[in-house]
PDB file of N, CA, C and O in Angstrom:
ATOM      1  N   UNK A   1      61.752   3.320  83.526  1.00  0.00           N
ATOM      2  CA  UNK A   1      62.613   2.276  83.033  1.00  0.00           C
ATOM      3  C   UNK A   1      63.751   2.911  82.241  1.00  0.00           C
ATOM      4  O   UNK A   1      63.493   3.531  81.209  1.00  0.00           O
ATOM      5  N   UNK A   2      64.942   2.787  82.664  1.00  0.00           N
ATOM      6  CA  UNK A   2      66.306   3.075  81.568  1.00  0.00           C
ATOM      7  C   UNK A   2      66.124   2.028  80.871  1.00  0.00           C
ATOM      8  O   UNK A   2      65.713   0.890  81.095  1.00  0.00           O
ATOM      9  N   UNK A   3      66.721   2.940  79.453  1.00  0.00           N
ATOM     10  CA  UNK A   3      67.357   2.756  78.317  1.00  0.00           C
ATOM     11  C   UNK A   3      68.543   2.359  78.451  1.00  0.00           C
ATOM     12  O   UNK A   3      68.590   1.355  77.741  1.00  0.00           O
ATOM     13  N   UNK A   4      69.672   2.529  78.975  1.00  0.00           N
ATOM     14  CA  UNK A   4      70.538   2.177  79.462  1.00  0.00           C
ATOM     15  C   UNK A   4      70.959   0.609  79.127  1.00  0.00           C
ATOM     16  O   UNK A   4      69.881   0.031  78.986  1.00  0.00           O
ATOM     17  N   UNK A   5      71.767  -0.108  78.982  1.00  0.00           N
ATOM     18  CA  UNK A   5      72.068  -1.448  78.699  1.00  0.00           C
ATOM     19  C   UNK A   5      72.961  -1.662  79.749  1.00  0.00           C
ATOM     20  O   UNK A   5      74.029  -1.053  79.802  1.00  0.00           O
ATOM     21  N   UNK A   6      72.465  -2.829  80.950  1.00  0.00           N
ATOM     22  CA  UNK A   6      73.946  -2.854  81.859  1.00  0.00           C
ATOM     23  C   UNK A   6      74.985  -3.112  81.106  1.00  0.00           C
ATOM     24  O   UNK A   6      74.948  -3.676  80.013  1.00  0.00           O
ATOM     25  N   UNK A   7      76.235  -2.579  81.844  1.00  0.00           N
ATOM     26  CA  UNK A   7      77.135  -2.778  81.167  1.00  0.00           C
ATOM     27  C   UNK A   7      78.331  -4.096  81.422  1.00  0.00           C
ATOM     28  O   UNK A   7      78.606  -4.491  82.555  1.00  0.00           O
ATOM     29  N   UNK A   8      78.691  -4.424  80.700  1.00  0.00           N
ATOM     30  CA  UNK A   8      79.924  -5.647  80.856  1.00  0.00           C
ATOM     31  C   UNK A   8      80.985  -5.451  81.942  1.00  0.00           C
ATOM     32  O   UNK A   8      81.624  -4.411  82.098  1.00  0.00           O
ATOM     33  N   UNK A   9      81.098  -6.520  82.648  1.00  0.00           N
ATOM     34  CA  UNK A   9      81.971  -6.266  83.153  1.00  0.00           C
ATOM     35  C   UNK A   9      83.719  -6.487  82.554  1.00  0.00           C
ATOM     36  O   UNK A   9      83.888  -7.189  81.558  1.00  0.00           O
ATOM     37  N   UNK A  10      84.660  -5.981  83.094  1.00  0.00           N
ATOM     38  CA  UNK A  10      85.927  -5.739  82.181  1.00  0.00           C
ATOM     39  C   UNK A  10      86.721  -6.049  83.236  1.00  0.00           C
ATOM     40  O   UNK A  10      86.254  -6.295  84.348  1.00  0.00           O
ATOM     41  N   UNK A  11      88.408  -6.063  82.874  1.00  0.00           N
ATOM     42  CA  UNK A  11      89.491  -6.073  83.854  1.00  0.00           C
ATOM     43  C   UNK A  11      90.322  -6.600  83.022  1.00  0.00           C
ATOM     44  O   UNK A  11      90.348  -7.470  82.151  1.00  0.00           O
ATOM     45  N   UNK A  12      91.123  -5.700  83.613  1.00  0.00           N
ATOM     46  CA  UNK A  12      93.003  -6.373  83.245  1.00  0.00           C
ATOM     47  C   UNK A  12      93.838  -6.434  84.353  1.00  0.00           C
ATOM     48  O   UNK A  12      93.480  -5.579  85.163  1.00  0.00           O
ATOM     49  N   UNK A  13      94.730  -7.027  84.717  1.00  0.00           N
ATOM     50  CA  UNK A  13      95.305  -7.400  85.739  1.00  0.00           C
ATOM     51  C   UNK A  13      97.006  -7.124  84.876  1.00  0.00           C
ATOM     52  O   UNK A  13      97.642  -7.695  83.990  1.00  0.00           O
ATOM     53  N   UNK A  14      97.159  -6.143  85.598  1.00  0.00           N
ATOM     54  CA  UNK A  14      98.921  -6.067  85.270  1.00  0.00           C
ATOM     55  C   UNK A  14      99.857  -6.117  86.265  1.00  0.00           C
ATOM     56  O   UNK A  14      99.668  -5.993  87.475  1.00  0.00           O
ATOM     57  N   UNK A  15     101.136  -6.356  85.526  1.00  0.00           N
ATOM     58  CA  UNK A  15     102.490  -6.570  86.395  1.00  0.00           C
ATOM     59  C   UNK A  15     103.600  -6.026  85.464  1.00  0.00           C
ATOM     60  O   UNK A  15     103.100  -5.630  84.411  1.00  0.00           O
ATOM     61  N   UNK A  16     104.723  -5.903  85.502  1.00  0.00           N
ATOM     62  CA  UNK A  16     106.425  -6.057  85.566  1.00  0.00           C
ATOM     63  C   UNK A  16     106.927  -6.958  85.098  1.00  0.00           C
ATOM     64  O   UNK A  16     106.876  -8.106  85.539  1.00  0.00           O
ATOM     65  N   UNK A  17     107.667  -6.478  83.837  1.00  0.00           N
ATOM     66  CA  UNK A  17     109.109  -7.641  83.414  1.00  0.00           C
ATOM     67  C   UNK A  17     109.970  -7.044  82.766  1.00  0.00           C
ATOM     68  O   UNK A  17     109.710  -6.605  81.645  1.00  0.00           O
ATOM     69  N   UNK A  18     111.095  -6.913  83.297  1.00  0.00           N
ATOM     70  CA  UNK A  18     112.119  -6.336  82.572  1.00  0.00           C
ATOM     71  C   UNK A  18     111.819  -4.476  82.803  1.00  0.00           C
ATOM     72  O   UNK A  18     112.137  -3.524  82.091  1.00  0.00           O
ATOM     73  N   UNK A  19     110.956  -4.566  84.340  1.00  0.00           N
ATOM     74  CA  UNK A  19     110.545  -2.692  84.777  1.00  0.00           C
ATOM     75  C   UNK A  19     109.812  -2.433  83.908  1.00  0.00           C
ATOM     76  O   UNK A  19     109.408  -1.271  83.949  1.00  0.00           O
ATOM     77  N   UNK A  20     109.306  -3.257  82.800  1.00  0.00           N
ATOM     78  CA  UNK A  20     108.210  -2.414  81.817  1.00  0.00           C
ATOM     79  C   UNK A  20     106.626  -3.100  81.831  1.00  0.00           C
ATOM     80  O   UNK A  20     106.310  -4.115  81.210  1.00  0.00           O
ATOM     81  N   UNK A  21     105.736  -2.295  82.685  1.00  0.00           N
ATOM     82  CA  UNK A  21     104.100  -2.849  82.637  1.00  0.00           C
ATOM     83  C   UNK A  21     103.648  -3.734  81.910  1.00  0.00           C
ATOM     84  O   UNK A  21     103.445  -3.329  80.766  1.00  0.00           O
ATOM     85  N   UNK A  22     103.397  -4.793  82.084  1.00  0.00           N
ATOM     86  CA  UNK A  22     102.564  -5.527  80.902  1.00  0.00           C
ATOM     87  C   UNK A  22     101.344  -5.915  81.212  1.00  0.00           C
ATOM     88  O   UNK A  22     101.016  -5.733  82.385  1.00  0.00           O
ATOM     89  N   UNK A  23     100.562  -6.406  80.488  1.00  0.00           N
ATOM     90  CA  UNK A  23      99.208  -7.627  80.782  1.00  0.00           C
ATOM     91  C   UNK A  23      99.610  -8.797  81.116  1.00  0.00           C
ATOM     92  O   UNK A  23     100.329  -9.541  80.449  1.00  0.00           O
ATOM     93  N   UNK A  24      99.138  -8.995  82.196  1.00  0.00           N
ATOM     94  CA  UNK A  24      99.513 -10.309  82.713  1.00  0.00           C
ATOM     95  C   UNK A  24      97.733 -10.856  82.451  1.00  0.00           C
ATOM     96  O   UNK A  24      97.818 -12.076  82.303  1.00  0.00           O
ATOM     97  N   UNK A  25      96.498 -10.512  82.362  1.00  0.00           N
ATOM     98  CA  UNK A  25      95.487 -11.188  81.862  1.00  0.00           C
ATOM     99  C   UNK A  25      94.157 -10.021  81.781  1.00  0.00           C
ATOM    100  O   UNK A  25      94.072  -9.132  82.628  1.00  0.00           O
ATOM    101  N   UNK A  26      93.220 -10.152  80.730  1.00  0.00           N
ATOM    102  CA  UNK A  26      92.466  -9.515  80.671  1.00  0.00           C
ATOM    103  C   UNK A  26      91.024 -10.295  79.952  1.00  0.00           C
ATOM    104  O   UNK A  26      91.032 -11.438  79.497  1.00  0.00           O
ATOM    105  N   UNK A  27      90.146  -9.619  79.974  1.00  0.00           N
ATOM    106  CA  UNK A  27      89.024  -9.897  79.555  1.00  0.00           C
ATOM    107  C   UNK A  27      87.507  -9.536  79.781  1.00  0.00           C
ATOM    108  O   UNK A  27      87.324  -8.509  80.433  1.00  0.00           O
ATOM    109  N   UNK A  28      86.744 -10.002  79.485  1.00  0.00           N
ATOM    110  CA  UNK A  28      85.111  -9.329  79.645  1.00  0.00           C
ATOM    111  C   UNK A  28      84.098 -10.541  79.825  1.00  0.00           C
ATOM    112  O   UNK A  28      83.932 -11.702  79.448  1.00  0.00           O
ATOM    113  N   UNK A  29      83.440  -9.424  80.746  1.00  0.00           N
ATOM    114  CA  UNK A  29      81.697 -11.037  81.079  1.00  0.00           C
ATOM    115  C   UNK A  29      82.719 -11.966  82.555  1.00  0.00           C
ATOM    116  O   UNK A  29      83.605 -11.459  83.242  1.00  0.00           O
ATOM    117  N   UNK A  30      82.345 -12.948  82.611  1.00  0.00           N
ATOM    118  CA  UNK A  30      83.000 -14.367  83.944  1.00  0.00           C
ATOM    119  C   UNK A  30      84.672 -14.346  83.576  1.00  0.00           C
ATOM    120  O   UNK A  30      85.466 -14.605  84.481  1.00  0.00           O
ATOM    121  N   UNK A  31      85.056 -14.096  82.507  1.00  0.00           N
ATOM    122  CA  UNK A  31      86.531 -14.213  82.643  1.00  0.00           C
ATOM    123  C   UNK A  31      86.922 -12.544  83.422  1.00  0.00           C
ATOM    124  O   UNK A  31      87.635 -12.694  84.415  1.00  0.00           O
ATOM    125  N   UNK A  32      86.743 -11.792  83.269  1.00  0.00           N
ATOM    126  CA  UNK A  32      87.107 -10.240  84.193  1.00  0.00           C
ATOM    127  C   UNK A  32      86.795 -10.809  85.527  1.00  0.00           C
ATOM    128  O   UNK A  32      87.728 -10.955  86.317  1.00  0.00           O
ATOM    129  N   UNK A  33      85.273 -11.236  85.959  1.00  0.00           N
ATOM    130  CA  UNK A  33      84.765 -11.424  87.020  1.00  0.00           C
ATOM    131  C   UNK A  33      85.990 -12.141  87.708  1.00  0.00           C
ATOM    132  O   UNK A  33      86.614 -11.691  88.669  1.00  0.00           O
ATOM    133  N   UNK A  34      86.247 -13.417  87.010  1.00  0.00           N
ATOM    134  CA  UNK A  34      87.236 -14.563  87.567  1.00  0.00           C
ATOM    135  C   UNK A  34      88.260 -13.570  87.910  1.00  0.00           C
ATOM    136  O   UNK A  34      88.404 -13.372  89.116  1.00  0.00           O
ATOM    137  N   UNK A  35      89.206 -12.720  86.879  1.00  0.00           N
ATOM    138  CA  UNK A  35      90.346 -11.906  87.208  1.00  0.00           C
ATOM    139  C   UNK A  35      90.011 -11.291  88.738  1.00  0.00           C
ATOM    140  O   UNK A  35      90.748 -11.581  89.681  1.00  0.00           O
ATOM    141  N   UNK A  36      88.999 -10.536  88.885  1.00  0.00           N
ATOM    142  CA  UNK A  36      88.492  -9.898  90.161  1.00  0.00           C
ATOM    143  C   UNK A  36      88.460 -10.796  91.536  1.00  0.00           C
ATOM    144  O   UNK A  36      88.852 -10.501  92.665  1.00  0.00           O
ATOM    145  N   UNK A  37      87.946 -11.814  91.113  1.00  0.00           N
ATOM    146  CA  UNK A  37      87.712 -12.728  92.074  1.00  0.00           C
ATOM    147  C   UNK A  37      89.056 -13.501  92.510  1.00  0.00           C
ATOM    148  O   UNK A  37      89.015 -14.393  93.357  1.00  0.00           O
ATOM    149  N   UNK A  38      90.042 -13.173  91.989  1.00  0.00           N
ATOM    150  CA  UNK A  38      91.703 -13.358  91.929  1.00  0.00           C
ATOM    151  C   UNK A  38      92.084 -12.818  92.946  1.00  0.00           C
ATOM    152  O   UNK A  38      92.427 -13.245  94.048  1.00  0.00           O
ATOM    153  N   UNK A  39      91.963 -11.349  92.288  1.00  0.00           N
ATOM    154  CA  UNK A  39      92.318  -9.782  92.994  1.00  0.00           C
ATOM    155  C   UNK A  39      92.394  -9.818  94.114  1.00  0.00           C
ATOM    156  O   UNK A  39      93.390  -9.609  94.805  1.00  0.00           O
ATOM    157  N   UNK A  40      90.724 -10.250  94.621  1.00  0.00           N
ATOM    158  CA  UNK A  40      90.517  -9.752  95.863  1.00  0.00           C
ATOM    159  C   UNK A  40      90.921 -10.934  96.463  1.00  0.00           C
ATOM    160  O   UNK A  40      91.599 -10.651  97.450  1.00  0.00           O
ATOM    161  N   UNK A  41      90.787 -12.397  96.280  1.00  0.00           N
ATOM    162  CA  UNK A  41      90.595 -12.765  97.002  1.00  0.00           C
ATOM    163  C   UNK A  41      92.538 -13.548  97.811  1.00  0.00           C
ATOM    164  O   UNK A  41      92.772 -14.370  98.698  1.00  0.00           O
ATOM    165  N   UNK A  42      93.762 -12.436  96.580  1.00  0.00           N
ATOM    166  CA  UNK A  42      94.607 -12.481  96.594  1.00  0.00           C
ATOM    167  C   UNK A  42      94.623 -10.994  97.515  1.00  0.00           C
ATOM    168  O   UNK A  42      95.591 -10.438  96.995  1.00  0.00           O
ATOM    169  N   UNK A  43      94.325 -10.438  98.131  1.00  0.00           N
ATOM    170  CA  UNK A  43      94.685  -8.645  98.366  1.00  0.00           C
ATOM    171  C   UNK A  43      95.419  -8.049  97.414  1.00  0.00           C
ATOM    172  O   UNK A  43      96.459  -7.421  97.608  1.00  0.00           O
ATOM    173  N   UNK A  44      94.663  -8.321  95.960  1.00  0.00           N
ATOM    174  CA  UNK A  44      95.736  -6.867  95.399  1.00  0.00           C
ATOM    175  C   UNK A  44      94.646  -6.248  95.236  1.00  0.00           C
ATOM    176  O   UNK A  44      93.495  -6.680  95.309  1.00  0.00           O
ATOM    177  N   UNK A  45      95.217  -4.695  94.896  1.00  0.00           N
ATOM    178  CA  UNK A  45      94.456  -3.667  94.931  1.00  0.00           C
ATOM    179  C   UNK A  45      94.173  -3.173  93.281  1.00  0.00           C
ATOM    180  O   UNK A  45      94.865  -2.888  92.304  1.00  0.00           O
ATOM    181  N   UNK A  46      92.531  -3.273  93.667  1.00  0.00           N
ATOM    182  CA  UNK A  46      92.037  -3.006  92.491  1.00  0.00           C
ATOM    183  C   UNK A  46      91.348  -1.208  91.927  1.00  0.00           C
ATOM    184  O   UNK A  46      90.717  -0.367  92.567  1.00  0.00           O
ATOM    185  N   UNK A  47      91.759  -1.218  90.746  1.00  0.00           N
ATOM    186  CA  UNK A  47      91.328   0.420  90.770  1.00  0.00           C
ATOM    187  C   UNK A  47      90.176   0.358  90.238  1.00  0.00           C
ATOM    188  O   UNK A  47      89.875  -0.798  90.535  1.00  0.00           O
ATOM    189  N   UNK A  48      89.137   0.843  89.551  1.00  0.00           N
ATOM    190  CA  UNK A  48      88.544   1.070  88.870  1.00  0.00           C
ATOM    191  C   UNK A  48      88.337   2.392  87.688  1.00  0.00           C
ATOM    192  O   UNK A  48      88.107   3.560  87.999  1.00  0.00           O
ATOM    193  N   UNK A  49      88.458   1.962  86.547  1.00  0.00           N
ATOM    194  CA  UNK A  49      88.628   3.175  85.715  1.00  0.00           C
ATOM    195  C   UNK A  49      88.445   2.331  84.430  1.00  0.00           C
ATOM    196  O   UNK A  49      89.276   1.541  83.982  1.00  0.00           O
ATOM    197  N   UNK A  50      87.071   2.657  83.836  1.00  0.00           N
ATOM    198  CA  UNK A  50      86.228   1.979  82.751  1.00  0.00           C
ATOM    199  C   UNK A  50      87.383   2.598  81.656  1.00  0.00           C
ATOM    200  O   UNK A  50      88.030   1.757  81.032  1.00  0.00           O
ATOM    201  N   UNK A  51      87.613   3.790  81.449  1.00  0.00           N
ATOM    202  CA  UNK A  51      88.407   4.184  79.646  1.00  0.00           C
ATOM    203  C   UNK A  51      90.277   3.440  79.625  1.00  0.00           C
ATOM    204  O   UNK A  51      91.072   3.097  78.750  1.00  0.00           O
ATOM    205  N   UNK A  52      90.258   3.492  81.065  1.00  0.00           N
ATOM    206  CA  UNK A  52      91.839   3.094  81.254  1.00  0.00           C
ATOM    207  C   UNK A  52      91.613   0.989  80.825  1.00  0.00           C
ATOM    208  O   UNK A  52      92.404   0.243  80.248  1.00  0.00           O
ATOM    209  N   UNK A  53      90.507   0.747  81.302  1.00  0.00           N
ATOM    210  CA  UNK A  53      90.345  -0.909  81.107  1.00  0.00           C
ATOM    211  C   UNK A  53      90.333  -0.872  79.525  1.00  0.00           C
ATOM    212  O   UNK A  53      91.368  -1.192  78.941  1.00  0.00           O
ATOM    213  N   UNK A  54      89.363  -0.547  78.896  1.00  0.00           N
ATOM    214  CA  UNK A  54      89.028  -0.206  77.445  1.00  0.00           C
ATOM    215  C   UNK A  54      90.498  -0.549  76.949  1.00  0.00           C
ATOM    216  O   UNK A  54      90.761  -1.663  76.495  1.00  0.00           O
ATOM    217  N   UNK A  55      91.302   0.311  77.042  1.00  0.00           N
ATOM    218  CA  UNK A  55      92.538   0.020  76.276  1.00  0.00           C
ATOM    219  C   UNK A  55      93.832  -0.721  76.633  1.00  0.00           C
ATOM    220  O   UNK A  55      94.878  -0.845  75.996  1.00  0.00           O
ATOM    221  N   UNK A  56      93.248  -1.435  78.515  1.00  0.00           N
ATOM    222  CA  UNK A  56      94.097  -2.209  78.066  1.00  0.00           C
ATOM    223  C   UNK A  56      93.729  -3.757  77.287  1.00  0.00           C
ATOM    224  O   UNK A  56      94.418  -4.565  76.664  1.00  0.00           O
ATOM    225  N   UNK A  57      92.350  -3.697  77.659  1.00  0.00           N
ATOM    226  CA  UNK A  57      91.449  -5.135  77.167  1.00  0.00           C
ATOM    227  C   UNK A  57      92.285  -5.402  75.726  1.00  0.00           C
ATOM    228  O   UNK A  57      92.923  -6.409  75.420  1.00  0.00           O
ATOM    229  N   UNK A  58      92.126  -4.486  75.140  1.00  0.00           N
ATOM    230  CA  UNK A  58      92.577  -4.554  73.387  1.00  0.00           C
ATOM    231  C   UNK A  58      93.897  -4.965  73.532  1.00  0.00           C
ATOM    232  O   UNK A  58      94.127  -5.803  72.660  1.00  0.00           O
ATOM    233  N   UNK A  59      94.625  -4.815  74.054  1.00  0.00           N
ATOM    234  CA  UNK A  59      96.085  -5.521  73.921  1.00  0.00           C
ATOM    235  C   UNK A  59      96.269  -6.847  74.225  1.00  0.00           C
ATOM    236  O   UNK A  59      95.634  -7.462  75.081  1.00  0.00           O
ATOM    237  N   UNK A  60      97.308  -7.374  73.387  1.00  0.00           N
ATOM    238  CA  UNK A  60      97.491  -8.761  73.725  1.00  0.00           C
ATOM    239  C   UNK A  60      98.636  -9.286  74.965  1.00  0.00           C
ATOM    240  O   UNK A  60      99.788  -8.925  75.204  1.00  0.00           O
ATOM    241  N   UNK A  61      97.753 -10.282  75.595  1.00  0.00           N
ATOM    242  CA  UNK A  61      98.904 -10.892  76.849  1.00  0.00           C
ATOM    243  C   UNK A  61     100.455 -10.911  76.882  1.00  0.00           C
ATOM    244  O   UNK A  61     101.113 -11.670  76.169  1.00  0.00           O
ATOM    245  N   UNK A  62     100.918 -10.156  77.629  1.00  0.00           N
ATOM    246  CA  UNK A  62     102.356  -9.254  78.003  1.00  0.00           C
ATOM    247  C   UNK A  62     103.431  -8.507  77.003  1.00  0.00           C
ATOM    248  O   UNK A  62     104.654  -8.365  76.981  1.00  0.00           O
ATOM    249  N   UNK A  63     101.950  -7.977  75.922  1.00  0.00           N
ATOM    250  CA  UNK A  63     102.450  -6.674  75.337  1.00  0.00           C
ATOM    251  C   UNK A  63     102.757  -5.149  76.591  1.00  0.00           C
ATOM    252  O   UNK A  63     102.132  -4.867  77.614  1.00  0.00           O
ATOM    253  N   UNK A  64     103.861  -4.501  75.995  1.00  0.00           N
ATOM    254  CA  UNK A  64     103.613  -3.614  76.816  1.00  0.00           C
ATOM    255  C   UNK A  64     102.703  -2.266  76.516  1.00  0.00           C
ATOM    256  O   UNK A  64     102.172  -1.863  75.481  1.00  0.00           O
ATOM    257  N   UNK A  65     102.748  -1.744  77.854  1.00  0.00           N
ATOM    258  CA  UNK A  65     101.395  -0.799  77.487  1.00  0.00           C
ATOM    259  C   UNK A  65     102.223   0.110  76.776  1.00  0.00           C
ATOM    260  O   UNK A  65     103.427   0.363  76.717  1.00  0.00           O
ATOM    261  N   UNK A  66     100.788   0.663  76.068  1.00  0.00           N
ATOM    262  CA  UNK A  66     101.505   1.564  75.418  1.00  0.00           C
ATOM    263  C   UNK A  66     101.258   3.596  75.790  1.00  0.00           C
ATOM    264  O   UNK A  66     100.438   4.233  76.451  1.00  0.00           O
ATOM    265  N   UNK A  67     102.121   3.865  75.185  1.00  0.00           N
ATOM    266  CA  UNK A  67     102.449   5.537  75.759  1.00  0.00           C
ATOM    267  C   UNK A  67     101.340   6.257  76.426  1.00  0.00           C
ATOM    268  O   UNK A  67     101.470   6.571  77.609  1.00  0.00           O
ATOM    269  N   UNK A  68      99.906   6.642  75.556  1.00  0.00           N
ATOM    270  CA  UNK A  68      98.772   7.110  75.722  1.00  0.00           C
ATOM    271  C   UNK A  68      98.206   6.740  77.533  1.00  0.00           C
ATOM    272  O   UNK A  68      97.440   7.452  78.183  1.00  0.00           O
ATOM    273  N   UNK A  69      98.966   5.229  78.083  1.00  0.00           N
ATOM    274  CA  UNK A  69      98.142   4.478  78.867  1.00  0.00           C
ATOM    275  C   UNK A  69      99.251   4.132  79.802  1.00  0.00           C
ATOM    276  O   UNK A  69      99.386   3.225  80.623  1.00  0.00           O
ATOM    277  N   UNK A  70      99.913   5.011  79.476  1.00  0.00           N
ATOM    278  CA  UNK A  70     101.797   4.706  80.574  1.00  0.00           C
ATOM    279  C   UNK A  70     101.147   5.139  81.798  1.00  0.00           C
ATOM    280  O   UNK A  70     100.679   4.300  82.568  1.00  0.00           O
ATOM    281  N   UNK A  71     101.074   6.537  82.067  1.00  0.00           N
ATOM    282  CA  UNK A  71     101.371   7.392  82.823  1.00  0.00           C
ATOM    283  C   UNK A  71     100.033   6.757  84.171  1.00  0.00           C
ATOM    284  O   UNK A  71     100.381   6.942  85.338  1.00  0.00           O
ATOM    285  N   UNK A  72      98.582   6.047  83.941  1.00  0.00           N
ATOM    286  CA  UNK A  72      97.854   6.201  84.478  1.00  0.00           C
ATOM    287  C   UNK A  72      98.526   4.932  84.647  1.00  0.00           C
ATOM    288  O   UNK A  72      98.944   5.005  85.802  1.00  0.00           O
ATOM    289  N   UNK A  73      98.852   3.893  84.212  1.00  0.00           N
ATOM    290  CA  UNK A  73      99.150   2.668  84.564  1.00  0.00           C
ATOM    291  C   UNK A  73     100.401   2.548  85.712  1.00  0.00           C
ATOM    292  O   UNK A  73     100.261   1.784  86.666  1.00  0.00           O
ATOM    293  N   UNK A  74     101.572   3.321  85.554  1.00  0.00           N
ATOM    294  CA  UNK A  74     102.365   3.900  86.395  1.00  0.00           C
ATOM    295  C   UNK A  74     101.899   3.810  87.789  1.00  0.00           C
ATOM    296  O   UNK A  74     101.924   2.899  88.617  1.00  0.00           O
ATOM    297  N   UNK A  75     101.296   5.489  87.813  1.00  0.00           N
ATOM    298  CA  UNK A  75     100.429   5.761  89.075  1.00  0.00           C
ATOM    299  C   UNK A  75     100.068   4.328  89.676  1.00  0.00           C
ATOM    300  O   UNK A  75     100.370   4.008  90.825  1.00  0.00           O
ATOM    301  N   UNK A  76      99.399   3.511  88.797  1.00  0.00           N
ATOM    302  CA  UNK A  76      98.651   2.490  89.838  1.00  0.00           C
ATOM    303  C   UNK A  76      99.615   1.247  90.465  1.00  0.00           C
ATOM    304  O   UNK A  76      99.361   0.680  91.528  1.00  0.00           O
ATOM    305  N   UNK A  77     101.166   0.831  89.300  1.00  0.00           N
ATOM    306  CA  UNK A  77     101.920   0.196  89.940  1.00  0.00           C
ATOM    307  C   UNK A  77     102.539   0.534  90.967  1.00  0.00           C
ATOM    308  O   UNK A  77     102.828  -0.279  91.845  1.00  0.00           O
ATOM    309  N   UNK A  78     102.945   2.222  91.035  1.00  0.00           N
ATOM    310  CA  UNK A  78     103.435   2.671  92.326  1.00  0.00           C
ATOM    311  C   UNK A  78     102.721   2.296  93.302  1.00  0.00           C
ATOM    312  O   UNK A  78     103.326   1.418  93.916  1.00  0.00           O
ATOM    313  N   UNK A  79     101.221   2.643  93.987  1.00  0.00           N
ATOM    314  CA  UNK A  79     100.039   2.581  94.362  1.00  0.00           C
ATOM    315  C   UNK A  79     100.615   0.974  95.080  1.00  0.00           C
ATOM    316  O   UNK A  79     100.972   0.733  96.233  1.00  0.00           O
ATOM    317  N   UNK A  80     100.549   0.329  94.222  1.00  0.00           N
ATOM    318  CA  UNK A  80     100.596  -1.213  94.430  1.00  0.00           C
ATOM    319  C   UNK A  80     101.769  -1.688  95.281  1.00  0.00           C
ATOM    320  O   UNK A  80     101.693  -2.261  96.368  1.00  0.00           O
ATOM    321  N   UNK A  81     103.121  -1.275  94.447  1.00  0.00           N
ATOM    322  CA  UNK A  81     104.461  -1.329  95.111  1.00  0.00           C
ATOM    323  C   UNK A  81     104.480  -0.809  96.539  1.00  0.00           C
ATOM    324  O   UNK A  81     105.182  -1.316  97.413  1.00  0.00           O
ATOM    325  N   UNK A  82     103.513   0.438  96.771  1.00  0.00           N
ATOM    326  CA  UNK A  82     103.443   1.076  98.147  1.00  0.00           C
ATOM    327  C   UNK A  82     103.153   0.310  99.041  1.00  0.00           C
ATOM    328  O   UNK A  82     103.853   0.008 100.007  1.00  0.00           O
ATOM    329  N   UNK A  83     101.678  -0.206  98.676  1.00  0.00           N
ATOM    330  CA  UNK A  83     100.827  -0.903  99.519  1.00  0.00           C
ATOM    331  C   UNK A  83     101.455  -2.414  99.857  1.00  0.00           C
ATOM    332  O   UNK A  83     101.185  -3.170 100.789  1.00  0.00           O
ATOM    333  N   UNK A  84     102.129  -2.526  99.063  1.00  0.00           N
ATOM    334  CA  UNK A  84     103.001  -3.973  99.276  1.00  0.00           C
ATOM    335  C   UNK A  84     104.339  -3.871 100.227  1.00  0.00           C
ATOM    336  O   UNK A  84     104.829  -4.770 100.910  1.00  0.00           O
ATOM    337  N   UNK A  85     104.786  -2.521 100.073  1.00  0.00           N
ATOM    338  CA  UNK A  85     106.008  -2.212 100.844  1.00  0.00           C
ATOM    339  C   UNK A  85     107.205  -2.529 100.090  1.00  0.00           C
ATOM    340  O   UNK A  85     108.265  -2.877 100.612  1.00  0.00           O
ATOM    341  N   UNK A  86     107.012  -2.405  98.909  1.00  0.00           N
ATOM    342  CA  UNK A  86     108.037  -2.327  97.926  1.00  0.00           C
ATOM    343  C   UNK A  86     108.683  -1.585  97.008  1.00  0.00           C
ATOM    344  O   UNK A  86     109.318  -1.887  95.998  1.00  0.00           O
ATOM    345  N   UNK A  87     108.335  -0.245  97.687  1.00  0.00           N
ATOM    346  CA  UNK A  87     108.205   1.110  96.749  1.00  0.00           C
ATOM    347  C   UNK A  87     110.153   1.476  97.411  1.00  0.00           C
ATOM    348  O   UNK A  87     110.587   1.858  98.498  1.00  0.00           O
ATOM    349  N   UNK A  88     110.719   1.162  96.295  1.00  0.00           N
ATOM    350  CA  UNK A  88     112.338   1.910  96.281  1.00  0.00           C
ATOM    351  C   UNK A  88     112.689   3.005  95.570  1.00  0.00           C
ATOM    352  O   UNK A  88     113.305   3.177  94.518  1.00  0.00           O
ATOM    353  N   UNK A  89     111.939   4.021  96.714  1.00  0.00           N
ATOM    354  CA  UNK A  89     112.776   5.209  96.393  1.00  0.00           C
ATOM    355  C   UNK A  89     114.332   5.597  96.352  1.00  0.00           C
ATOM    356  O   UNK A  89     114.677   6.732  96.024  1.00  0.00           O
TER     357      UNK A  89
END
């Protein structure tokens, strides 16, 4: 038997305003789930990365991210813009 405690589920769902990342919604437990159940059942593409969720959970709705959490958040809007066919190089 683990010791272990399952763990919560999490999610933030971001977007773009004004070219700068924000939270467009986040949360933990049936409200993440609900976000997910958005996601998919919208085709966007979801990443997974528990320390990158962590910090954006803590921010408030369409603060922008901040520095520490740019660069990985980046990566994933490109990612997104690609897969959408909206990537202007």
């Amino acid at each position: 038997m683990s010791d272990e405690k399952p763990r919560r589920q999490i999610a933030a769902a971001l977007g773009s305003s004004r070219d700068m990342p924000q939270i467009l919604a986040s949360g933990y437990g049936k409200v993440a789930e609900e976000i997910l159940a958005l996601a998919f059942a919208n085709g966007v593409k979801v990443r997974e990365d528990a320390d990158l969720a962590q910090i954006l959970v803590a921010l408030d709705l369409e603060e922008n991210i901040p520095l520490e959490a740019l660069q990985a958040v980046s990566e994933i809007l490109a990612r997104v813009y690609e897969a959408n066919g909206r990537n202007e190089k």
